[in-house]
N, C-alpha and C positions, 0 to 999 in steps of 0.2 A: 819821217821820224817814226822811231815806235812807240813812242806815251800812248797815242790812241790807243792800239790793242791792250796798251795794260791797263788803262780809267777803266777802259771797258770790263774789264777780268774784274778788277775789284770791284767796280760796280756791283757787276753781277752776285759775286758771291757776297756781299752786304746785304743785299736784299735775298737770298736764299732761307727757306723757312725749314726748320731741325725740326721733324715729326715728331709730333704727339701722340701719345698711347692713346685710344680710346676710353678705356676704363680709368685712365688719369683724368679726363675731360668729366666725366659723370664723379668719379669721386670726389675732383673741386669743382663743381661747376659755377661758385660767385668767382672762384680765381681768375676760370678761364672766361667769364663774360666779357664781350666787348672786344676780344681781342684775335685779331688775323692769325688764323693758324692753319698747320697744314698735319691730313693725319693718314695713314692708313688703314684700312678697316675691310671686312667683308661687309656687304647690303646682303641681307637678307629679305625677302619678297614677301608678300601676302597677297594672296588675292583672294578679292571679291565678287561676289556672282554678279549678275542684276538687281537692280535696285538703286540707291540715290548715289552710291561709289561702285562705280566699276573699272577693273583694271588692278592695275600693278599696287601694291601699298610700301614702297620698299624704305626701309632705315637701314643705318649703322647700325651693327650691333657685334657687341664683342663674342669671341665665345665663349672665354671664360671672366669674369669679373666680379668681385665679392664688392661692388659699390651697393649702398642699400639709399633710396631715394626715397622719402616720407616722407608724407604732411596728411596735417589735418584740416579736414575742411571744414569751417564753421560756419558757412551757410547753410549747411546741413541740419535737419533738427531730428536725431541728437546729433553732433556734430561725430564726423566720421573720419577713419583714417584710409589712407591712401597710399601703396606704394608702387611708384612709375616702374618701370620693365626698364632695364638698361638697354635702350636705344636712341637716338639721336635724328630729326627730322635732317633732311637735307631739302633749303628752301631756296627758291629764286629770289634774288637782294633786292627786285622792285615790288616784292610782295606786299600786301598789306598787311599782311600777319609780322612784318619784319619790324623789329624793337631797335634796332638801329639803323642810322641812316646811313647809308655808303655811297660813296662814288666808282663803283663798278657795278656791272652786269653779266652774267652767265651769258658768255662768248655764244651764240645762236649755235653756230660750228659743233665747239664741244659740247653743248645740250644735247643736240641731234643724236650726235655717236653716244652718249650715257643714255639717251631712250632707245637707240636701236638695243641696246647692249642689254638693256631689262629687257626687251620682248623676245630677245634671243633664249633667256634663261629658264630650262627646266625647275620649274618653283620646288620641284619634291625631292628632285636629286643635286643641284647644282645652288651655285651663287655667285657674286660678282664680288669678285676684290679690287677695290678702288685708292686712288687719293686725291683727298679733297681738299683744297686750299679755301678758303673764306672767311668770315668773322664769326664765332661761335656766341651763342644765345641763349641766355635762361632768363624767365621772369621770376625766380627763386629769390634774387635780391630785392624785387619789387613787393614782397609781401605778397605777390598773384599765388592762388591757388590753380590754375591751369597750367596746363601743358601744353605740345604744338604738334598738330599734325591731325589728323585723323581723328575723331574720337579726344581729343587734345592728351594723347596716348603718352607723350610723348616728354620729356622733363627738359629739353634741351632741342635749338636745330642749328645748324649752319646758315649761313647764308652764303650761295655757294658761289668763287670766282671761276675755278676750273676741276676740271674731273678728270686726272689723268691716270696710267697705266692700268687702265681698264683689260681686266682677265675674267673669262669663268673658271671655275675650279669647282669640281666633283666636292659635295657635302661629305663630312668625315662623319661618321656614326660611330 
């Protein structure tokens, strides 16, 4: 019979995730909390010398995006304001930094190929253009005044399923 192949078919495209903008992600970001999505983005790199971080520091980041991300932080005396840089951690979902609980894990497999893929990248002239499926993150709704990543640099992360059609691409100036 052929029912199999077609459950299958629609299966498939039921669960198929319709990409999100990145700078839609940072302009709602209570929207998008909590919720599985899948985006494409270049990762932009940083690197650090020696000292307490060394290596890659890489985020999403868009290139162009008029989202403005602010708070004030009132543990501060006088209390100060603050505005994140539009980018987005990308984090492994058994983290402890992770504010949701999930049942997946970043496939070992695909991890491996998205760190070769950083060490391959010229940080001055080049970048990676990725898509990441996973559950996206903000403590925005929480009242928290931090961020994630580094430096808690960060306003937003992923918690990441899969990292697929990994490219580098020459930096536009």
């Amino acid at each position: 019979m052929r029912r199999v192949p077609l459950i299958f078919a629609v299966t498939a495209v039921a669960f198929a995730q319709t990409p999100v903008e990145l700078c839609d992600l940072l302009k709602n970001l209570e929207k998008w909390d909590g919720q599985m999505i899948t985006v494409r983005a270049p990762v932009r790199i940083a690197r650090l010398g020696r000292g307490a971080v060394d290596g890659p520091l890489p985020a999403l980041k868009p290139g162009i995006c008029d989202a403005v991300i602010k708070i004030t932080d009132y543990r501060a005396i006088p209390p100060q304001d603050h505005t994140f840089p539009n980018q987005v951690e990308l984090t492994d979902p058994q983290s402890r930094v992770a504010v949701h609980k999930v049942d997946f894990q970043w496939e070992g497999q695909n991890h491996s190929l998205y760190q070769a893929a950083l060490r391959r990248v010229d940080v001055e002239n080049e970048l990676l253009r990725i898509t990441v499926t996973g559950v996206f993150e903000t403590l925005f709704r929480r009242g928290v005044t931090l961020g994630f990543g580094h430096g808690n640099a960060s306003p937003a992360q992923i918690l990441v399923k899969t990292v697929d059609d990994i490219e580098i691409v020459k930096m536009v100036r």
